[in-house]
N, C-alpha and C positions, 0 to 999 in steps of 0.2 A: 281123385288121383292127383298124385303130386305133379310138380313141374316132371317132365320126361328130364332123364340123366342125357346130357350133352357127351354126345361121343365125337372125340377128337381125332381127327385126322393122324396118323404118323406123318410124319414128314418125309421127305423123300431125303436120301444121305445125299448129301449136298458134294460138290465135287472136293474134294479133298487135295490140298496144298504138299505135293511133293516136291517142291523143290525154291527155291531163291528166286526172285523177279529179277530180270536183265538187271535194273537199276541199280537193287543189294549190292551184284555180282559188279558193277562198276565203282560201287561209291568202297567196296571192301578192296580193289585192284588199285581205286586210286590212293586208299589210306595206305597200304603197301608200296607202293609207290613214292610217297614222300616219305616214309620210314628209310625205307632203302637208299634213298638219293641223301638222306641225312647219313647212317649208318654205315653205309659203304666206304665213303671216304675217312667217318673218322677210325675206322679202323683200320684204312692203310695208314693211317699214320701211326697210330698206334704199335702196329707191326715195325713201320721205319724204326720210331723209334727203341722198341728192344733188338733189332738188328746193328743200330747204332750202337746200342751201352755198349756190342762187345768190345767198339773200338776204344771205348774210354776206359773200361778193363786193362786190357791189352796195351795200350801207351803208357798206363798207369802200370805194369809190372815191368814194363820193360824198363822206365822210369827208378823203380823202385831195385832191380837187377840192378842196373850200371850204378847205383847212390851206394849199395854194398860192395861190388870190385872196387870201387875207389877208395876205400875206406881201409879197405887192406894195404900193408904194404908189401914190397917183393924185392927181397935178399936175393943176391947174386951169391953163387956158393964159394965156399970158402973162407979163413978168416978176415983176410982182407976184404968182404966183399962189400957191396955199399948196397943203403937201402933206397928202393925209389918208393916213393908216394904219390899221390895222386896222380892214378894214374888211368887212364881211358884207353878203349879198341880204337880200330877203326870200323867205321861204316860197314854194313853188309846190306844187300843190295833187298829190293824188296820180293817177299813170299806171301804168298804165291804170286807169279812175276803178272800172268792176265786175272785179276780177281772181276766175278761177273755178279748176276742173281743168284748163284749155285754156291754151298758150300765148296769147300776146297779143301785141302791139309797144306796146313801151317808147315813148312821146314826150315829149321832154325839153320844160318849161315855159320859161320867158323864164328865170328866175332859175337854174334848173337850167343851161342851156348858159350864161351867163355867165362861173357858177365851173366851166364844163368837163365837169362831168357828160350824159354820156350811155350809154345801152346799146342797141350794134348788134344785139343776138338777140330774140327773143319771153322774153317773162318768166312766169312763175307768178304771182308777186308783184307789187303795185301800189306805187311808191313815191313817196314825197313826202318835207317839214321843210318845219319852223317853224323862224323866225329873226326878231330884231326889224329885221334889216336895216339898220343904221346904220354907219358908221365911229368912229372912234376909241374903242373900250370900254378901259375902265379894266384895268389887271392885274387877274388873279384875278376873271375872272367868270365867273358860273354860266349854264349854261342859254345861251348862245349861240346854240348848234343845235341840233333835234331833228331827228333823220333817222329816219324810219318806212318798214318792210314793211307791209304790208297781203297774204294770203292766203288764197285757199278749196279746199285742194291735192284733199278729200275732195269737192265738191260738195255739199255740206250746209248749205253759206248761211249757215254758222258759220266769220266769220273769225277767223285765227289772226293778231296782231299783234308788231313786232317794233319796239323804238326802241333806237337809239343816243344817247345824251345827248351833248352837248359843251361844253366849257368855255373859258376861258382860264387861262393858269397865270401866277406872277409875270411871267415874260418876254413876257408877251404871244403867246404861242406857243398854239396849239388842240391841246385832249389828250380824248380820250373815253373813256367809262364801260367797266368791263375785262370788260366781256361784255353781250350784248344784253336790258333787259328784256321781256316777253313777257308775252302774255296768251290765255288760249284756245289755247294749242299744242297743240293734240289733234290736227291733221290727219294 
């Protein structure tokens, strides 16, 4: 007779692995973790920042509004009448007057729709200018327009402001400052 055949034991089913060891579940919390503390911040800035563009839009049309009322000129009726030129509003005061974290709507002031300026959507930003308002200004003058952001994008009651300055150049032509002064931009 041959060797006898080796009969093999089954094995017993061994305890079986439902679930993550403590450890998995800390070393996975803590990669989430640095993800996050990375992540989190850059995308509130991210956010600031397109909350922002709207104000460089917006300074930028209203910028581009008053460069076309002055461009026009405005006959007094009649034959006699005389023509004035370059000519500017005044100032209207800034909209929305408390601007916070919340959208808001934009209402254009008497001088604002004259020279055209308006915004259809809720704004972040509250905007306004100063202007002395007059017709005919000399070449080469300073200070024409100030067109101002007003902002509180954090809700901290700490606003963040923006102006565009505008001038006149030889030709009588409106030219503005080559980026926006600021003050308090922390938001």
């Amino acid at each position: 007779m041959g060797p006898k055949p080796t009969r093999f034991a089954t094995p017993k089913p061994s305890a079986s692995r439902a679930g993550f060891t403590l450890i998995e579940l800390m070393v996975v919390v803590a990669i989430l973790g640095v993800l996050s503390a990375i992540a989190i911040p850059a995308f509130a800035v991210f956010v600031r920042r397109a909350k922002t563009s709207e104000l460089q839009q917006n300074l930028g049309a209203m910028f581009k509004a008053a460069a076309s009322y002055m461009a026009k000129d405005f006959p007094t009726p009649g034959v006699d009448g005389v023509v004035s030129s370059f000519c500017t509003v005044a100032g209207d005061a800034m909209s929305p007057a408390n601007p916070n974290e919340r959208k808001q709507p934009y209402v254009a002031g008497p001088n604002a729709r004259t020279i055209g300026f308006s915004v259809a959507d809720y704004v972040y930003y509250g905007y306004g200018f100063t202007s002395a308002g007059h017709c005919d200004w000399a070449p080469n003058s300073k200070n024409v327009y100030t067109f101002y952001a007003q902002g509180d994008l954090d809700g901290d009651t700490t606003r963040s402001s923006f102006e565009l300055a505008v001038g006149l150049d030889d030709d009588r032509v409106l030219y503005h400052a080559r980026g926006f002064a600021s003050v308090n931009d922390n938001d």
